[in-house]
SESEKE-461316 format. One record per residue (C-alpha): x, z, y; residue in three letters; residue number from 1. Coordinates in steps of 0.001 Angstrom, whole numbers. Each point is the difference from the previous one (the first is absolute). Layout:
+---------+---------+---------+------+------+
|    east |      up |   north | resn | resi |
+---------+---------+---------+------+------+
|       X |       Z |       Y |  ALA |  NUM |
...
+---------+---------+---------+------+------+
This chain:
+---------+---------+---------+------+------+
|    east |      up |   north | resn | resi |
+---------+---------+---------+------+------+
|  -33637 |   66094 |  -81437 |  UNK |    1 |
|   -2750 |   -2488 |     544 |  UNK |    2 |
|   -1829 |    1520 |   -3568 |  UNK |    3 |
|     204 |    3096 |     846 |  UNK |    4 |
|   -1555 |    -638 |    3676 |  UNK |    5 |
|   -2720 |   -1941 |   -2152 |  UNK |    6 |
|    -366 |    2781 |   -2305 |  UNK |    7 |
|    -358 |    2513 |    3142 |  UNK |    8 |
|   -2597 |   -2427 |    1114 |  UNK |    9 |
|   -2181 |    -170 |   -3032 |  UNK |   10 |
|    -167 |    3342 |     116 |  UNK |   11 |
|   -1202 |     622 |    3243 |  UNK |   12 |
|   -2618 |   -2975 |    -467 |  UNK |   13 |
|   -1271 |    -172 |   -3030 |  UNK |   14 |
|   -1884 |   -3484 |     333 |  UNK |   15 |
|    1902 |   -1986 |    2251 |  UNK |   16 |
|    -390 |   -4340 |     292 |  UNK |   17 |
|    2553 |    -654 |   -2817 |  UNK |   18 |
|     724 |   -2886 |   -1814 |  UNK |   19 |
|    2048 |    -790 |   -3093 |  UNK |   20 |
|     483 |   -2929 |   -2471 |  UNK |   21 |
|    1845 |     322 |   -3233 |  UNK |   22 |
|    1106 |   -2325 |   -1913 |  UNK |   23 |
|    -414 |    -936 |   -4007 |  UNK |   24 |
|    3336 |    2280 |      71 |  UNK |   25 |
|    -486 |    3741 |     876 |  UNK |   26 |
|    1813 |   -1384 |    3335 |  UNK |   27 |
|   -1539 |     410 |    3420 |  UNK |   28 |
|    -622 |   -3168 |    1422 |  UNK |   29 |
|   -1042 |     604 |    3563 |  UNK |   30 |
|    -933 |    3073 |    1464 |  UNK |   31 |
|   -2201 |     513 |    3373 |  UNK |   32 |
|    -602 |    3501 |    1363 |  UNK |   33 |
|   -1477 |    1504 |    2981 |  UNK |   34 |
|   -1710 |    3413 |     748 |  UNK |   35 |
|   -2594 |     828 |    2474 |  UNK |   36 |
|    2126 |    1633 |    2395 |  UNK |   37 |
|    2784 |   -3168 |    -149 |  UNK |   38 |
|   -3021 |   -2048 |     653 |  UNK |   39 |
|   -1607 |    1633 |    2849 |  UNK |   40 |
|    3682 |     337 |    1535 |  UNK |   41 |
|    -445 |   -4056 |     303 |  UNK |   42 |
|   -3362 |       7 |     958 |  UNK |   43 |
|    1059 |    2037 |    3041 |  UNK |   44 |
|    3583 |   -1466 |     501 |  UNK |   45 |
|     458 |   -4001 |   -1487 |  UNK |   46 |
|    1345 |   -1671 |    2975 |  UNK |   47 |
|    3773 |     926 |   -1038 |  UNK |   48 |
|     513 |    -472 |   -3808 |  UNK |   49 |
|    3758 |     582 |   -1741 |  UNK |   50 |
|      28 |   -1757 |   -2887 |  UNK |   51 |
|    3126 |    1735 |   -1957 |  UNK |   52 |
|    1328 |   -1687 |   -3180 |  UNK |   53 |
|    1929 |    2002 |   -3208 |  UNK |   54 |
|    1890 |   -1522 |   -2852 |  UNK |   55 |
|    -143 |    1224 |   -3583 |  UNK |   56 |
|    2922 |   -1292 |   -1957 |  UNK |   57 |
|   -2523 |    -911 |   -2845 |  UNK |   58 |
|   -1608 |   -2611 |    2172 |  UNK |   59 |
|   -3029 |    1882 |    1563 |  UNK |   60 |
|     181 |     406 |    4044 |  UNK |   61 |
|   -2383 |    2929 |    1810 |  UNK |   62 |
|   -1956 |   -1085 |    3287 |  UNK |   63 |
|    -468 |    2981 |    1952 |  UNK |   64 |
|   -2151 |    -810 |    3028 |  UNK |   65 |
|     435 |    2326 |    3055 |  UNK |   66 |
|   -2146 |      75 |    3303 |  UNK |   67 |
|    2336 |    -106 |    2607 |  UNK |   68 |
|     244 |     576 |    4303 |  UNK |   69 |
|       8 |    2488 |    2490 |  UNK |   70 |
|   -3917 |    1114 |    -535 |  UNK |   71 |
|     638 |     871 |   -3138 |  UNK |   72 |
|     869 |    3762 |    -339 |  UNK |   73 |
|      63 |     722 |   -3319 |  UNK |   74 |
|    2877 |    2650 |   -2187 |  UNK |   75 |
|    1220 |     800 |   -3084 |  UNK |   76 |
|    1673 |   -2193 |   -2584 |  UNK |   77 |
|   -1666 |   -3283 |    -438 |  UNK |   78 |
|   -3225 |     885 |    2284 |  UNK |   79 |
|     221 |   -3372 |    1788 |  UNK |   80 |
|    -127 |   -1607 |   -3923 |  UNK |   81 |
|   -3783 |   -1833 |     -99 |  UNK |   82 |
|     819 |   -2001 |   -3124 |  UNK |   83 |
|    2229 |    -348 |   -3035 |  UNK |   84 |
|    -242 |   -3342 |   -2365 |  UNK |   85 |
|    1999 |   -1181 |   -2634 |  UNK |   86 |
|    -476 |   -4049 |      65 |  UNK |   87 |
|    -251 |   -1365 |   -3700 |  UNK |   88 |
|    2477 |   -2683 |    1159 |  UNK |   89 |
|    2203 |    -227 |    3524 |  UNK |   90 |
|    -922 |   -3438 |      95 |  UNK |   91 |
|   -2427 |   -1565 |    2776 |  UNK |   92 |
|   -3007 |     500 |   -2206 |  UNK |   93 |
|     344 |    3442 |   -1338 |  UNK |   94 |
|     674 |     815 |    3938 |  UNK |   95 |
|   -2657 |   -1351 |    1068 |  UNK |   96 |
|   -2300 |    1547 |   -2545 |  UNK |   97 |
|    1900 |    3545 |    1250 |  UNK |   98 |
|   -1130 |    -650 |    3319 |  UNK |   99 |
|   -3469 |   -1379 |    -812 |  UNK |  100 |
|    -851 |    3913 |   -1998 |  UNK |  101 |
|    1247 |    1324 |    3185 |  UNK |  102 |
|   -2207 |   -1796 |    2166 |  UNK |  103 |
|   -2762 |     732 |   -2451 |  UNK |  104 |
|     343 |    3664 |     460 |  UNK |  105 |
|     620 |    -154 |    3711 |  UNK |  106 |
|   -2554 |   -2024 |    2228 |  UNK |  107 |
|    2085 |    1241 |    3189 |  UNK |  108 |
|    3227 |   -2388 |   -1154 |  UNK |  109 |
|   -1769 |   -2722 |    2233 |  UNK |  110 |
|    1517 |    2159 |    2637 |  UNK |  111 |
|    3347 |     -24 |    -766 |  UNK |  112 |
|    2456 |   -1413 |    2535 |  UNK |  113 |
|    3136 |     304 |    -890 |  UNK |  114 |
|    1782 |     484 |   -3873 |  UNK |  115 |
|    3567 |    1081 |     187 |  UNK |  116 |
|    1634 |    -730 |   -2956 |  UNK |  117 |
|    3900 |      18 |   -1554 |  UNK |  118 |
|    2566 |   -2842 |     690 |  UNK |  119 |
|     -81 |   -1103 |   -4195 |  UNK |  120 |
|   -3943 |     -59 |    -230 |  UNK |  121 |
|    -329 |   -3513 |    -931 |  UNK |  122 |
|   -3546 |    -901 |      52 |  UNK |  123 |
|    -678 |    -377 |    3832 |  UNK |  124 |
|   -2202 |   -2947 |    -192 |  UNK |  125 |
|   -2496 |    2167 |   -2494 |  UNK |  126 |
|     -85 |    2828 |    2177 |  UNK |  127 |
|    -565 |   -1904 |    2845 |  UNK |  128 |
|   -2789 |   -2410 |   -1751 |  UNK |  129 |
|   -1347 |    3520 |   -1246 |  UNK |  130 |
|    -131 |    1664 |    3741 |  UNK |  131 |
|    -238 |   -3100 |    1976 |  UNK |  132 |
|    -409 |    2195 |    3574 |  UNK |  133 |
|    2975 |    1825 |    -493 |  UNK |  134 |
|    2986 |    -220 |     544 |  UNK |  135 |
|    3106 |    1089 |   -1961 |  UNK |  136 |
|    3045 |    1161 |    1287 |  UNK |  137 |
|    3423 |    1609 |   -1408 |  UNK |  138 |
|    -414 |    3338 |    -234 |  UNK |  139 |
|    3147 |    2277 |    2002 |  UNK |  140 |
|      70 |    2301 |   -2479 |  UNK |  141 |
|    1460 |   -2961 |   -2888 |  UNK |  142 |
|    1707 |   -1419 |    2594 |  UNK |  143 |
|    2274 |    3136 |    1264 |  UNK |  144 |
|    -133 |    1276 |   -3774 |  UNK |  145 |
|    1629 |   -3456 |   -1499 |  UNK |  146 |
+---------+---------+---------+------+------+
C-alpha cells in the first residue's frame, strides 16, 4: 500500500524533496520523501505530529509522519501523511539522522508540541533530544488498537 501511495505521489509531483541512499548492493539503504503539498500541510499544521511505525519482515520499518488535531481538516486516504522515511538502521543514530532530514526540509518542526507515537517505539530519548519542546505522548489509536 505505502508504494503505491508513493507512486500516486510521484506522479502528481514530479520533483518533490526526496532522498535516497543505496548501498554497494542494489539495496535501498534509507529512503526520505516528501512532496510539496505534504510539506506545506506541516507548514500550516506542525503542532500535532503522529509518528506511525510499520514492520517489514525483511528488517526495514516505514515512518509515516501524520499532522494531527482538531484544526486539521484534511480527507482522503493518507492526506494527513507529511512524510515517509525509511531509516538505514532503527538504531539511535540512523533515527536521529531520520529526524535530522526531516527537520532539514521543514523549518516549522521548531513548532511542534506534541509527537504521539506507538507503545513499542523504542527510541524515546532520540526523539525527545531531537524535538526537545515537545512532548510525546501514547497515541489512542495504538493504544485501543493493541
Amino acid at each position: 500500500m505505502a508504494l503505491t501511495m508513493l507512486n500516486g505521489l510521484l506522479i502528481k509531483d514530479s520533483s518533490p524533496p526526496m532522498l535516497h541512499q543505496i548501498s554497494k548492493t542494489p539495496q535501498l539503504d534509507a529512503f526520505n520523501y516528501q512532496s510539496c503539498f505534504m510539506q506545506d500541510l506541516f507548514a500550516h499544521f506542525p503542532e500535532v505530529l503522529f509518528i506511525h511505525r510499520t514492520y517489514n519482515p525483511r528488517g526495514k520499518v516505514l515512518y509515516t509522519f501524520l499532522v494531527d488535531g482538531p484544526r486539521v481538516q484534511v480527507e482522503g486516504p493518507l492526506a494527513r501523511a507529511v512524510y515517509f522515511a525509511i531509516p538505514t538502521n532503527e538504531d539511535a543514530r540512523g533515527l536521529a539522522q531520520m529526524f535530522q532530514v526531516f527537520k532539514k526540509f521543514n523549518p516549522a518542526w521548531e513548532r511542534v508540541n506534541t509527537i504521539l507515537v506507538d507503545p513499542h517505539f523504542l527510541l524515546l530519548p532520540t526523539l525527545t533530544m531531537e524535538f526537545p519542546t515537545a512532548e510525546v505522548l501514547l497515541s489512542a489509536f495504538h493504544i485501543c488498537k493493541f
